[in-house]
N, C-alpha and C positions, 0 to 999 in steps of 0.2 A: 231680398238682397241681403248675405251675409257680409257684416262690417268685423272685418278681422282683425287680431292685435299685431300691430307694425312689428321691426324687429326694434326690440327692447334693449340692445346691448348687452344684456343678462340670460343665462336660461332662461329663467320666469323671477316672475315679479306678485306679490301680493296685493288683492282686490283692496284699496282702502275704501274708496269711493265709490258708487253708481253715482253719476247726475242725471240720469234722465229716468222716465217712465215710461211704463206700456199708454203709449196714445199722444207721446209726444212728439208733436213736426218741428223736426230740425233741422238746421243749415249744415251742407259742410264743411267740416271742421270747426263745427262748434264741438265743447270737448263731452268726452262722454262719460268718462270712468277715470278713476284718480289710482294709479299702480302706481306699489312701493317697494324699493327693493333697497339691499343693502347698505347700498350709496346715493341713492336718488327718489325725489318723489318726478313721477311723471303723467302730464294730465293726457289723456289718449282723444286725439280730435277722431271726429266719424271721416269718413272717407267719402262717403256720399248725403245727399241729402233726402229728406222723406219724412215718412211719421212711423213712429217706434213701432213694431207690433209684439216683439219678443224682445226678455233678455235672458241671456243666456250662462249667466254667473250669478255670485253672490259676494258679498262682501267676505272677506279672508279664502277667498280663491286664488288659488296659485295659477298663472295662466300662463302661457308661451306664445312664443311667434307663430303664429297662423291660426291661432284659439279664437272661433267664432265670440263675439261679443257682444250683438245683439243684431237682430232682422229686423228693415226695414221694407216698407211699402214706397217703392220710388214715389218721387212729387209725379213725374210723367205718370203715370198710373194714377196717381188722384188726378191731376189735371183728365185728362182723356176720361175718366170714369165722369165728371163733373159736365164735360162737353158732353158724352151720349147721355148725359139724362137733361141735358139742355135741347139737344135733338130730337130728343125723345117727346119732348114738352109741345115742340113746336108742330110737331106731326100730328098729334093726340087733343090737341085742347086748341081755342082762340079766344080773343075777348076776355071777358071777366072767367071763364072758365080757365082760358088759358094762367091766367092768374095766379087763380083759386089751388090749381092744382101746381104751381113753383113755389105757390108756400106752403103747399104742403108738403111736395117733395124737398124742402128746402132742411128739414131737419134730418130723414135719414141721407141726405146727401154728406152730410158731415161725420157719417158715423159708419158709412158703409163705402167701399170701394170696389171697382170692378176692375179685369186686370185687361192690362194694356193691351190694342189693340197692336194689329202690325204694323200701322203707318206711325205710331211712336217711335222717334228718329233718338238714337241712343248718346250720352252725352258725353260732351267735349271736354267739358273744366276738368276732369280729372288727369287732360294730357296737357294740358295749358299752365294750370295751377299748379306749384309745390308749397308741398310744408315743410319750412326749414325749421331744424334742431339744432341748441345751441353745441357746441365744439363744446371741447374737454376742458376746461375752467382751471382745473388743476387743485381744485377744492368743493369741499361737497357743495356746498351752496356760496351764492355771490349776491348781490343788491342791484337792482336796475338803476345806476345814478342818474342816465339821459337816454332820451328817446331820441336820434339825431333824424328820424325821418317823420314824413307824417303818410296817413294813405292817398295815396294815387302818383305819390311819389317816382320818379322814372329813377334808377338807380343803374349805377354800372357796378361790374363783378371786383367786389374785394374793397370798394366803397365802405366806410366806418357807418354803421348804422345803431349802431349800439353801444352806450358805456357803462361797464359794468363793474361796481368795487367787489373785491374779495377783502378779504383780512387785511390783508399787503399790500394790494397795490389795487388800481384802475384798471383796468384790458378793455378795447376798443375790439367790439368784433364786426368782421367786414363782412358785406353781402355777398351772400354763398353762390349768386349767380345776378347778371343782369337782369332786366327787367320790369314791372311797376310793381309796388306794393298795394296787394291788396286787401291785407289784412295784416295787424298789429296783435298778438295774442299776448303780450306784459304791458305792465304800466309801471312808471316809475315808482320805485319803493318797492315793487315786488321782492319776494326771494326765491329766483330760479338756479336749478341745478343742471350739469349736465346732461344733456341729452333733450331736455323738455324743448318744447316745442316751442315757435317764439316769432313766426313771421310766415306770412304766406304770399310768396311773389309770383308774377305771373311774367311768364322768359317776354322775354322783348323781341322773338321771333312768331308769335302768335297775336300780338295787334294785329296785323293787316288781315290774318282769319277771323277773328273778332269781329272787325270793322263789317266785313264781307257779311257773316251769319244776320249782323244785325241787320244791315240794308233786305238782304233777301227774306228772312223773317220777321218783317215788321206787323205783318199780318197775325203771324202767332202771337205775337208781345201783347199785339192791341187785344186779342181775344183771350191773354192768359192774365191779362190786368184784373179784370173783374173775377174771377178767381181768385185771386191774390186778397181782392179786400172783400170778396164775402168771407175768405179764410178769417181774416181777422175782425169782421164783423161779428162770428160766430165766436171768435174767443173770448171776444169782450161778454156776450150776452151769455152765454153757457158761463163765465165765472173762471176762466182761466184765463189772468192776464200774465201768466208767465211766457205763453207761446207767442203772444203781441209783442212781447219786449224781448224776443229772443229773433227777429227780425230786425231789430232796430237796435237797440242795445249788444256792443261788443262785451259785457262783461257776465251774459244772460247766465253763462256756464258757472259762475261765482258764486250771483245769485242764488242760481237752483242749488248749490252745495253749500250755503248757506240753512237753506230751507232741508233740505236732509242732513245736516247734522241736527238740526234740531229737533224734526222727526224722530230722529233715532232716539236724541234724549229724554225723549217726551215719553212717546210710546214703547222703546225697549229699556227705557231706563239706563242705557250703557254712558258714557260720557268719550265720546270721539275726539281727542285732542287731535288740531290743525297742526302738526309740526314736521316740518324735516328732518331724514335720519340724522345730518349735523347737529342739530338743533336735541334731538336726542338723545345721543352721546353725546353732550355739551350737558346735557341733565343728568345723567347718570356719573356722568365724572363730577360736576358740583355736588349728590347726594342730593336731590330736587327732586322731589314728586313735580312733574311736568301735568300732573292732571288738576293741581292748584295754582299752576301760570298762568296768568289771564294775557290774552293774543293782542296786540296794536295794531298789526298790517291787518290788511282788508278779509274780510268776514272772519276774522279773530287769530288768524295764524300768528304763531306765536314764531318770535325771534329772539337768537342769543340776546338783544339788548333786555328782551321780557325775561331772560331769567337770569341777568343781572339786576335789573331789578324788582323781583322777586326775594332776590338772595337779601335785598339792599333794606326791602321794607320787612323781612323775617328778623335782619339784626336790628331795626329802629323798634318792633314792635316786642324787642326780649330787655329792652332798657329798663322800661320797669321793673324787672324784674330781679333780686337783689344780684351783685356781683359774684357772687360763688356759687350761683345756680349752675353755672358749667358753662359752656363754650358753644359760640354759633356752628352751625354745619361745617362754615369754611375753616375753623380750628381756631381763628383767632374770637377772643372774648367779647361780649358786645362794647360799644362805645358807650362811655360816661354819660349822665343825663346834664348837657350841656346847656339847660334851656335858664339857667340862674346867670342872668348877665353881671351882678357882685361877684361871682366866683370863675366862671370863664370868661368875661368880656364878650364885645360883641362879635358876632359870629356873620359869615356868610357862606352861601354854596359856589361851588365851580365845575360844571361838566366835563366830565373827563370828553376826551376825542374818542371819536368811534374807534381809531385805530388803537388808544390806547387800552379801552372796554377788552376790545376780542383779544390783546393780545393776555388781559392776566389770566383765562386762564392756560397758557403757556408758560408765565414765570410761575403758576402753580407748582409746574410739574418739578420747582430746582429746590422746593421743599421736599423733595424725594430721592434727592442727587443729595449724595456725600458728597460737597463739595470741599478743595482745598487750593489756596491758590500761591503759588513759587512767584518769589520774586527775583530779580538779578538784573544789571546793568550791562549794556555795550557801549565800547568805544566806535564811535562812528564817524572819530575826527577824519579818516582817511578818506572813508566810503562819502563823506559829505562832499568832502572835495572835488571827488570824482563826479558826484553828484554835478557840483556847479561847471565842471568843463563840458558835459555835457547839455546841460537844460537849454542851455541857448540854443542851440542847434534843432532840438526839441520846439520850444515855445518859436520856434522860424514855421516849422509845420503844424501847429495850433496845438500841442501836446504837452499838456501839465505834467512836469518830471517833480514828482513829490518823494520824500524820502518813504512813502509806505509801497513804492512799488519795488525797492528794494526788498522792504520787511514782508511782504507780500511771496517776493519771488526766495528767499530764504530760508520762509516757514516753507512752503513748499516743498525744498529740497528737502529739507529737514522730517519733513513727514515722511518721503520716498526712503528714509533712512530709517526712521524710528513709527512703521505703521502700525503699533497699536496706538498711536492716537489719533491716527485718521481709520473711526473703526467706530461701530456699534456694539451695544449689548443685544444680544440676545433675549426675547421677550421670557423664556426659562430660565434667564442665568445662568447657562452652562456654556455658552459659546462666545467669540469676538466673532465679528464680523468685519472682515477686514477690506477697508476698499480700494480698489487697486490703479484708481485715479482721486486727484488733491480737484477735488470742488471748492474753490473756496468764499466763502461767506465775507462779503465786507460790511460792517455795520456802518451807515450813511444814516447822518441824523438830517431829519424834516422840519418843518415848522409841524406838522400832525405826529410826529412822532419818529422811534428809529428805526428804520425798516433795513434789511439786510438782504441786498439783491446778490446773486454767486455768480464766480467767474468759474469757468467750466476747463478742465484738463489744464491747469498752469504747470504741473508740471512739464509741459512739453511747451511752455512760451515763454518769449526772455522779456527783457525787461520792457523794451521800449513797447511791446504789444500788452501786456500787462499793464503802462500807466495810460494808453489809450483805454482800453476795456474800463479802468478805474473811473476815466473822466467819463466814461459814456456812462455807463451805471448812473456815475453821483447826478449826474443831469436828468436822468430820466425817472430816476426818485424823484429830484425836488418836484417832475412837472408832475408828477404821477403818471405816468407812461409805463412802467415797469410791466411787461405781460407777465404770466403766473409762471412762464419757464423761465426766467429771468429769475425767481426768487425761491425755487425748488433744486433740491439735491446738492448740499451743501453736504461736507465732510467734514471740514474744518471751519472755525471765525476768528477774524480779524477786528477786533475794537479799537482804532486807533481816536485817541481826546485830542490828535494835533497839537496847535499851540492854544488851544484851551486853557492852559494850567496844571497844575496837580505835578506830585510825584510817583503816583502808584493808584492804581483801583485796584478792585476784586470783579472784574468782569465775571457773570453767571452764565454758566455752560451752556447752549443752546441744546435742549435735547432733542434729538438721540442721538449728538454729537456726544463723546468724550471729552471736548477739551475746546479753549480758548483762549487765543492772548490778545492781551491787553497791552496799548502803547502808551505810554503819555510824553508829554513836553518834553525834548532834549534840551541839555543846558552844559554851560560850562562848566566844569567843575576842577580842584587841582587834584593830578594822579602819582603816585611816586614814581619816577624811573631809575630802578634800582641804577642801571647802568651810569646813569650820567650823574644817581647820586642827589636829585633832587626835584621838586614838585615840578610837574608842566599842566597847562591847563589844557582839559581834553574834553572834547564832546560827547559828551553823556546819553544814550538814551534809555530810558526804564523799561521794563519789559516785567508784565503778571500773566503769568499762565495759570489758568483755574482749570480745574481737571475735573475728572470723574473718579473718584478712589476705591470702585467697586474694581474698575481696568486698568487703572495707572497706580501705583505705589510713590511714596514721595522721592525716593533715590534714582527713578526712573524719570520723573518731573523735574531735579535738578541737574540733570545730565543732559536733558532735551532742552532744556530753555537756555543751557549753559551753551550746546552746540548752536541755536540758533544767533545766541548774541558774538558768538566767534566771527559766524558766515555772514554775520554784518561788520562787522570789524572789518572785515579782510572777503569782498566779495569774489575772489580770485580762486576763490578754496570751490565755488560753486561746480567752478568751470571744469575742476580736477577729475 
């Protein structure tokens, strides 16, 4: 029986792993081979069940959809070979003879199989059973936070069975189809990517078949029983208890890739680092040798938090060493030897948040951005007012009218007028890339941190849908509900500090954005009116645009930030 490679999402994919060997009985969909491609690690379950006899790759094999991957010897084929030499027994021998000769046949019977007869009835679980793969994540790797089912579980289609953190946010993924769970293939803490494989459900239209095969084949069950546990009678005494515990153990597949990477270390001397492509680029952008990361998740897979701290214990262990020896990886110097409590006092630690860990290295990338940032004031004494005639009407149908759905819907225009700063650089620096819709970025601060979920086409939405979309957002940040489309493809950002405080920041460009403005605290302030010849008190709001200066020049950044604080002043101008 050829076990072929599913479709991968990809042309082909690179062999990282084998886990099994010639002579081992396996279940299906326990997994077999560990392929790697540019954006994903994916572990490949078997399709059917049996014992190994071929395989048909090597590790750095490039393989495709329909690429044989190894041959099995079906279980019905050992079953049935196992019954004619039990038949065989009974016609041939009696008494202590009959005996004498099932133990002796009792060893090549584990080592030799004969091929099915015709009355082997051919099998069902492959039309009954799916293996579901997880959806597009919207990032290379994610964290299993909760397992919301357990096995035998009856579920309906589109039921939350999975919570999964990325960078950003939490995503609940729902069952791909009704049915019972019959298998769980992650555990929490895992780190899966798209596409890998992650649950095996059986439709909720094949119990009543089920039920039926069982009733009428009870005769076979009872006869295929003792089968089953001379099987693992023999693996216990033959000295392989990997195939005992690959019966009874959901994480057999782990195991065995446990035990071949060490093989490999052992005997080829190579060094197999367990890590995901993210996880890899996330090495190569810090300057990490990832083959000196030591792994924390299960059989040593290594995670961005492993080569933060890597990075973390490279600058603790350069302290000794005097200060103008030069600079850690990250560019910054090492820390002071802080351990003299006479000269620093006493000291303690504080864990950063997970989401604060993965997001630096992103503020990495704004040591790479020329940044500059324009600052300028609008009068919003008018636009306020307008404000208050309407909120009422608003907060009647549960709609928070905040002043940034104005500044929101402003910058917008503003962009549809001045789009190189709704734009990318080009990875050669010779192009803008200009987008030809306003995504915009609102940054929403958390108790875990500030996450920045996008509202999609505001150029084409007014106001009152725009301070809905605001409040739905900010709510579904705080609960962490945000799916991975909710927080992708962003053009522009929005930082507003509300009534926070402050008079100005320097908000930091999100890249591959160009540019962001930053809002802070309106306040009263006095303005001259040349006409009337003297001060009036006017509603102030601050506005910092930080830009990108390789794309924006600064006469261009104060003509934009100067138009935006107009078309708050006077949102009438919008409509024109």
């Amino acid at each position: 029986m050829d076990i072929k490679a599913p479709d991968l999402g990809v042309d082909s994919a690179e062999v990282s792993e084998i886990m099994v060997e010639i002579g081992d009985v396996i279940a299906k969909d326990d997994n077999i081979v560990l392929l790697e491609s540019d954006k994903a690690s994916v572990e490949v379950p078997s399709s059917a069940a049996g014992k190994v006899t071929k395989i048909n790759i090597a590790i750095g094999d490039q393989v495709s959809e329909g690429m044989v991957l190894i041959e099995l010897e079906s279980a019905e084929d050992s079953a049935d070979s196992d019954d004619d030499s039990a038949a065989d027994d009974n016609q041939e021998a009696s008494g202590a003879e009959s005996a004498a000769k099932s133990e002796s046949k009792a060893e090549p019977a584990e080592t030799e199989s004969k091929p099915s007869k015709s009355s082997a009835k051919p099998a069902t679980n492959a039309s009954k059973s799916t293996t579901h793969a997880l959806p597009d994540l919207g990032v290379d790797e994610a964290q299993v936070s909760e397992i919301m089912v357990s096995v035998g579980d009856v579920v309906t289609a589109d039921q939350s069975i999975l919570l999964i953190e990325s960078d950003k946010a939490s995503v609940e993924v729902p069952a791909p189809e009704a049915g019972k769970i019959e298998k769980i293939l992650v555990q929490t803490g895992d780190m899966v990517a798209n596409g890998q494989d992650f649950i095996v459900i059986m439709s909720s239209g094949t119990d009543a078949a089920d039920d039926s095969e069982s009733a009428s084949g009870s005769s076979e069950s009872k006869e295929s029983a003792p089968v089953k546990s001379e099987e693992k009678a023999a693996a216990k005494t033959t000295g392989e208890p990997k195939q005992a515990e690959k019966s009874t153990t959901p994480n057999v597949a782990t195991s065995k890739k446990a035990e071949k990477l060490t093989e490999t270390q052992v005997n080829e001397k190579l060094v197999d680092v367990y890590a995901g492509p993210a996880v890899r680029k996330l090495a190569r952008q810090l300057g990490v040798d990832i083959t000196q990361v030591s792994g924390s998740a299960l059989n040593d897979r290594i995670l961005k938090e492993d080569l933060f701290a890597h990075v973390k214990e490279s600058l603790t262990t350069q302290k000794a060493a005097p200060a103008s020896s030069g600079v850690a990886s990250s560019g910054l110097p090492s820390l002071p030897d802080m351990s003299n409590a006479e000269i620093w006092g006493e000291t303690s630690t504080l864990d950063l948040s997970r989401l604060q860990k993965v997001s630096i290295p992103q503020l990495n990338y704004n040591t790479l951005l020329p940044q500059v940032t324009q600052f300028d004031l609008s009068d919003i004494t008018e636009t306020e007012k307008l404000r208050g005639e309407l909120k009422g009407g608003m907060k009647a149908e549960g709609i928070g009218f905040t002043i940034l759905a104005f500044v929101v819907k402003a910058t917008a225009y503003a962009l549809t007028q001045h789009p190189r700063f709704n734009s990318h650089l080009s990875d050669d620096n010779t192009q803008v890339i200009l987008r030809k819709s306003v995504n915009m970025g609102i940054a929403v601060a958390t108790d875990d941190g500030l996450i920045v979920p996008v509202i999609k086409n505001v150029q084409d939405k007014g106001l009152k849908q725009i301070a809905i979309e605001i409040g739905e957002l900010a709510v579904k940040a705080r609960d962490k509900k945000l799916s991975t489309k909710d927080l992708q493809g962003a053009s522009f950002t929005i930082s507003s500090q509300g009534n926070l405080g402050g008079t100005a920041f320097t908000p930091l460009v999100n890249w591959p954005q160009v540019g962001i403005l930053g809002v802070s605290e309106a306040s009263m302030q006095p303005r001259w009116d040349a006409k009337k010849q003297s001060f009036e008190p006017r509603l102030m709001l601050p506005l910092s645009l930080s830009y990108d200066h390789r794309v924006i020049n600064g006469a261009d950044a104060a003509v934009f930030t100067r138009y935006i604080a107009t078309l708050l002043a006077d949102p009438r101008r919008i409509l024109l």
